[in-house]
N, C-alpha and C positions, 0 to 999 in steps of 0.2 A: 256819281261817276267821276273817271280821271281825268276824261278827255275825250275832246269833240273836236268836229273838222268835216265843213260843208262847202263843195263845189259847186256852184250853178254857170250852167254855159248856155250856150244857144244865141239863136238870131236875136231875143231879147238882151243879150247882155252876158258879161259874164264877172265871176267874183269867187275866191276863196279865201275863207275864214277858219282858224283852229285855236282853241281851248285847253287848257288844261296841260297837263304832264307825259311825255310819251313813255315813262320811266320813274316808279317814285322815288329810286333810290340815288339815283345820279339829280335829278328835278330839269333833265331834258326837255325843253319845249317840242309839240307835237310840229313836225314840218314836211311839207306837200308829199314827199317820197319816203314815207312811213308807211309799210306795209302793217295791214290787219286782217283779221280772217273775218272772210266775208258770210260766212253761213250758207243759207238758201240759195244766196243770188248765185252760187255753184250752178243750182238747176235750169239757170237760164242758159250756161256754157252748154248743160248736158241734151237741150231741149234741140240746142240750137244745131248740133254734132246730129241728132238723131232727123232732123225735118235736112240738113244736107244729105243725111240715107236714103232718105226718102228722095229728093230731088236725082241723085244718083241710079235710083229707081231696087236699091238692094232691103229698102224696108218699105213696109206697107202699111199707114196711119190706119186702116180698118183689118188687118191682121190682128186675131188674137197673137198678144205676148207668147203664149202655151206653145204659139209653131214656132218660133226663133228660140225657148228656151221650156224647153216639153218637160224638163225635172224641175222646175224651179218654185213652181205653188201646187199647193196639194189636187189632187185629183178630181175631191168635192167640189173645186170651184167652178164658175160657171165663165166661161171664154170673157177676159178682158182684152179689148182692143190698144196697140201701142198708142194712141191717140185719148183713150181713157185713162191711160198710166199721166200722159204730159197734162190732163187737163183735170188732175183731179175727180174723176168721176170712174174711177174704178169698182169703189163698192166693197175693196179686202178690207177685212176687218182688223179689230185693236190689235197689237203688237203685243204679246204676253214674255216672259220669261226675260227681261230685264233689271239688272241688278237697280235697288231701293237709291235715289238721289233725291231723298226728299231733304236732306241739311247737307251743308255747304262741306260740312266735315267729311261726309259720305261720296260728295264730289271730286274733292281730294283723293280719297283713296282707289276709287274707280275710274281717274282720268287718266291711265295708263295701261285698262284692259284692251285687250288685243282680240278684236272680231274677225272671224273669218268670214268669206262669203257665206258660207254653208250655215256658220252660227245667226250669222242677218238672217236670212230665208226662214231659218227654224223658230222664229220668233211669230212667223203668220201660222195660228194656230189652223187647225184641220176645216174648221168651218163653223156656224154658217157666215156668210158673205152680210155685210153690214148692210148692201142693197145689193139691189139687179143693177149689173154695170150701166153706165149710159143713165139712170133715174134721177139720181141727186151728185151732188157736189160736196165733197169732205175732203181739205187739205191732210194728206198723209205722205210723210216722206219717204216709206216704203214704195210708193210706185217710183222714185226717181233711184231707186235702190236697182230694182227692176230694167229701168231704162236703162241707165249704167252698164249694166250686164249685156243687156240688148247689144250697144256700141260694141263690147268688147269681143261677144258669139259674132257681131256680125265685122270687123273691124281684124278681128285674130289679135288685136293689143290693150294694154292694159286703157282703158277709159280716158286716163288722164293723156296718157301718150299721143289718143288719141285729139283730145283737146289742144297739148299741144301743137302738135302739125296742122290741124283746120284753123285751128283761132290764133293760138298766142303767137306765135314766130310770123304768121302772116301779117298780122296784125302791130307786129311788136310789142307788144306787153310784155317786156321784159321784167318788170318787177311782180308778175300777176304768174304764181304758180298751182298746183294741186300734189299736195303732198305725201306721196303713196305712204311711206313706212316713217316719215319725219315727226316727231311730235310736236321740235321746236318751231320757229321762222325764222328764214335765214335772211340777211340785209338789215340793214336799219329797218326799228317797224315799233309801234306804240304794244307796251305791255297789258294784259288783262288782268285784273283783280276781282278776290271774292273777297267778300266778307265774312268772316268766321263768327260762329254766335255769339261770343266773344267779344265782339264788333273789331277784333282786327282784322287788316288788310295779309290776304296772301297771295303773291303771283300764280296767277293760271295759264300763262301763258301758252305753258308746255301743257299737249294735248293730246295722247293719240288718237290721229282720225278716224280707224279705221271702221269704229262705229258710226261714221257719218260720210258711209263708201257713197257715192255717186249723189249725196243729197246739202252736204253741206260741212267740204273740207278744204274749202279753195282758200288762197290769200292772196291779196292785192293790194291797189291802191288808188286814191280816189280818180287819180289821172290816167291810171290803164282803166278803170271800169265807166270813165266817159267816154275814152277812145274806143271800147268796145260797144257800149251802145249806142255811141252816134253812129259806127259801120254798120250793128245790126237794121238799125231803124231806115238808115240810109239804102238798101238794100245789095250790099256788099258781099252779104254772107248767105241770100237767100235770094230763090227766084218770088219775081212777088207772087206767084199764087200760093206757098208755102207762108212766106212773110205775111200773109194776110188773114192765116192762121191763128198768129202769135196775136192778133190783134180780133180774133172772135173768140164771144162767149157762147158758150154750149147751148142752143137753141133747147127753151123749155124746160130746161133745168134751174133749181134752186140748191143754195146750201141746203146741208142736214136741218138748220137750226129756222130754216123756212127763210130767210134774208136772200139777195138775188146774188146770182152765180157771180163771182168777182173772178174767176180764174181760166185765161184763154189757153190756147197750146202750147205751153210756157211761158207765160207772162201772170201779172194778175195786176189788176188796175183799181185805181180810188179816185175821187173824184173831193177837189178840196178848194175852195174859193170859185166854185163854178172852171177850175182847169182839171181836167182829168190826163193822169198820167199812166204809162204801163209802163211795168216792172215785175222789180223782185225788193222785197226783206231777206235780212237775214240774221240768223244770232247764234252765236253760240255763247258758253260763260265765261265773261270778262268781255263781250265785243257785242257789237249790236250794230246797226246799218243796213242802206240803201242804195237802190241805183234804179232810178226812172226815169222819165221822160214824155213830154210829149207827142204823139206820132208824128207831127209836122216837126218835132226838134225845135219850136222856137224858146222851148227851155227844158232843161236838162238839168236833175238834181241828182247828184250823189253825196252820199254822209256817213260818216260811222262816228258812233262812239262807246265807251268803255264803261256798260255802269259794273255797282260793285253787287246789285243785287241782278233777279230773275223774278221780272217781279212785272206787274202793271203800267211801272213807271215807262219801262221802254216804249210801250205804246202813246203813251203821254209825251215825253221827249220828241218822239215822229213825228207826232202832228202838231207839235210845235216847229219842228226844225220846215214843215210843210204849208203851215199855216204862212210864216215867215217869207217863203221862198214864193207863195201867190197872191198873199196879198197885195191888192191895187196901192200902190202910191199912194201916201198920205192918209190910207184907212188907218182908223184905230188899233193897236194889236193887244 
């Protein structure tokens, strides 16, 4: 990787640390107000937009999706609730008819195709349903594809518009955008790299989002995404019977793979040094990161960093950067 850059805050204490190069060709050091694209942790903006509809009283978390958008999954399917879109536990099946990125070469040539709504949608094949909605739990980024859409049928604007006026200007996250038609980042902000088979380095920076419509095209930075989950957690953005939501797992439910449900109504949570935190991951290629927290906030972890590969490793870097951030004093690491 290039570069790393980890925030902890809260009633425990707080500390920021960065690594590496924001830039390989200038040799920039990474610094606090460097923007990076956060991936998933999008879907916490998008969860968060949709349970204030719900609070407003214009959406309904046990409404099937099918009433707010009656064209939008094929006919076969069997009524998913918006509350099974935010928790994982919808049941659509694999996504078919996406262009081959299986080498870095191939990611190059394809990070500049341009998705429509209608081409996302056409991707959920006819049927059958991977489950009966509500049975199991399977991370898919197609239901936050879904939600998105939700926001904007029931909102009349484009999703991100809408995130800005609820979250970001309230909030001030001025450096924290969602990029409709941009492919680059605009502001100072840490570059992403691949590695070509070759083993050289090529900037990925530039990206178009648009295949990654309402699931994971946002960009920030480490100090708008603790001031937006200390408000969320704080309950600034939500009434808490909503907030309390974000903070249950789906009663009875398991992943696909038989392991216990990790994913509430926009959150998802792990549990590491005996502290358990809820959040979001996120990645896309050249960028990788995090934003969690404890529900009480006595600590609060946010991270990103840049590797060059898409690989295991990411997972590994996490729960190091995690391990770090709970280990007791004076433990061994």
């Amino acid at each position: 990787m290039t570069a790393a850059q980890v925030r902890i805050s809260g009633s425990a204490g707080s500390w920021y640390g960065a690594s590496g190069v924001a830039d390989l060709r200038s040799g920039r050091k990474v610094r606090p107000d460097d923007r990076f694209r956060v991936g998933s942790v999008t879907k916490v903006f998008v969860a968060t937009v949709v349970l204030q509809l719900v609070a407003e009283g214009r959406v309904d978390l046990d409404t099937p999706v099918q009433h707010y958008l009656p064209d939008a999954l094929p006919a076969s399917y069997a009524p998913v609730t918006v509350e099974q879109l935010l928790n994982h536990t919808s049941g659509l099946p694999a996504e078919v008819g996406w262009p081959d990125m299986s080498t870095p070469e191939a990611v190059f040539e394809h990070r500049f195709d341009r998705w429509t709504r209608e081409q996302r949608l056409a991707t959920l094949p006819p049927g059958p349903m991977k489950f009966e909605p509500g049975e199991r739990q399977e991370y898919r980024g197609i239901n936050y594809v879904l939600a998105a859409l939700l926001v904007e049928k029931v909102t009349g604007r484009h999703f991100g518009e809408a995130i800005g006026a609820r979250l970001l200007r309230p909030l001030g996250l001025r450096h924290t955008s969602v990029p409709v038609d941009d492919p680059g980042i605009r502001g100072p902000h840490v570059h992403g790299y691949l590695e070509m088979s070759d083993g050289t380095l090529r900037d990925i920076t530039a990206f178009d989002p648009s295949a990654s419509f309402g699931q994971g095209e946002m960009i920030s930075t480490t100090g708008d995404l603790t001031r937006f989950i200390t408000a969320l957690f704080s309950g600034r953005l939500l009434p808490p019977r909503l907030l309390d939501r974000m903070f249950t797992l789906p009663e009875g439910v398991r992943m696909t793979d038989g392991s216990p449900a990790r994913y509430s109504t926009g959150l998802q949570t792990a549990t590491v040094n005996g502290v358990t935190f809820w959040g979001k991951t996120g990645e896309r290629y050249g960028y990788a990161g995090g934003m969690f927290a404890m529900r009480d906030q006595q600590r609060r972890l946010v991270y990103a960093f840049n590797p060059t590969h898409r690989d295991d490793t990411q997972t590994e870097m996490t729960l190091r950067i995690a391990d770090a951030a709970t280990r007791a004093p004076g433990a061994a690491g």
